[in-house]
C-alpha positions in Angstrom: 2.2 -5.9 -16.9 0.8 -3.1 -15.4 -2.9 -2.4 -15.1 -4.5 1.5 -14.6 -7.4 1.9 -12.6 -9.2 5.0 -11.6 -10.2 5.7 -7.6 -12.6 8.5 -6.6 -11.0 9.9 -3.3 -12.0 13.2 -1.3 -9.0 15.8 -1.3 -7.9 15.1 2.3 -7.4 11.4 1.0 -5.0 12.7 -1.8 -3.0 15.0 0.3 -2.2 12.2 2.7 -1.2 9.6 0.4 1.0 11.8 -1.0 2.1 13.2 2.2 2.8 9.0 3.4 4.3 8.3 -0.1 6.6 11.8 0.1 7.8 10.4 3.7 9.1 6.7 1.4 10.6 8.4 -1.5 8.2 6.9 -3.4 5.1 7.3 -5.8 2.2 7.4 -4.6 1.2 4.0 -6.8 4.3 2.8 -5.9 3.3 3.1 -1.7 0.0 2.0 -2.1 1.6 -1.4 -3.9 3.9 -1.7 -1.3 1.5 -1.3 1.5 -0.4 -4.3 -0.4 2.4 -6.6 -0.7 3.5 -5.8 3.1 0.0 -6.7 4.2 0.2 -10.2 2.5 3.6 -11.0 3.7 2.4 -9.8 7.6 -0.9 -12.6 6.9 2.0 -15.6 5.8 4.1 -14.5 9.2 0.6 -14.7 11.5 -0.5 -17.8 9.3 2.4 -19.4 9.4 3.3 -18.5 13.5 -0.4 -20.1 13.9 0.9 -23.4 12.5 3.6 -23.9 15.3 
């Protein structure tokens, strides 16, 4: 399920997510979600690289 929130950025803010989600194809929810997930999957590789 999908969950709306609302986020008070200045307009230079705006222009570059959509400028970084434009360069993906993407919305930009759908960049800022993937950014998120990407993030977690780098912390298991570094987590996980510490463990060897």
């Amino acid at each position: 399920m999908k969950t709306r929130i609302n986020v008070s950025l200045d307009e230079e803010t705006v222009k570059r997510l959509k400028e970084k989600a434009s360069e993906k194809h993407t919305t930009v929810s759908q960049w800022i979600t993937d950014r998120v997930w990407e993030e977690k999957e780098e912390e298991k590789k570094a987590k996980k690289g510490s463990e060897d």
